[in-house]
C-alpha positions in Angstrom: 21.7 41.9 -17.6 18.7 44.4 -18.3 16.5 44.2 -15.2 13.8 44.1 -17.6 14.4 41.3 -19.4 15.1 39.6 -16.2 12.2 40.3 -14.8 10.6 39.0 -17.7 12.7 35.6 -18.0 11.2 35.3 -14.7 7.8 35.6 -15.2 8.1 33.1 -18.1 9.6 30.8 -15.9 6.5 31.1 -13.5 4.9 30.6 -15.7 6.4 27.7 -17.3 6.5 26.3 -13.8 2.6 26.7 -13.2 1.8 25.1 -16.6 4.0 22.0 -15.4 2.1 21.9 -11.8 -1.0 21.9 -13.3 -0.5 19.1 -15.8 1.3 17.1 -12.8 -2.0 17.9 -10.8 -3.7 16.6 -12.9 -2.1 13.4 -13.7 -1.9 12.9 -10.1 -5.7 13.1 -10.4 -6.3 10.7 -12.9 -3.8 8.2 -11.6 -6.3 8.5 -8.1 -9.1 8.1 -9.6 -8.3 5.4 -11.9 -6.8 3.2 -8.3 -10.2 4.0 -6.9 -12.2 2.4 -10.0 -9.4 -0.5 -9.8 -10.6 -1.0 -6.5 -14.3 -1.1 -6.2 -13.4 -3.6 -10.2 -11.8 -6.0 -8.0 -14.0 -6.1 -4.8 -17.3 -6.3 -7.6 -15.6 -9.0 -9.3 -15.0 -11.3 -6.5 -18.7 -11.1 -6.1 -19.3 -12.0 -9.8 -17.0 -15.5 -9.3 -18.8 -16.1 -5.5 
């Protein structure tokens, strides 16, 4: 193969790879912040019932 367009194949696939981190990063994100609002939900409702 043409070093060139390996080195390109490459780079998309960097690239491709970044793209995929960064969506993971921030679904991680949400999903953290979303167990933190769960959290404080439940402790405020259970001074709602009291």
């Amino acid at each position: 193969m043409n070093p060139e367009i390996e080195y390109q194949l490459i780079q998309a696939q960097a690239r491709e790879l970044r793209r995929a981190a960064a969506a993971h990063r921030q679904v991680r994100e949400a999903q953290r912040a979303g167990e933190s609002e769960r959290r404080h939900r439940s402790v405020f409702g259970k001074f709602r019932k009291s």
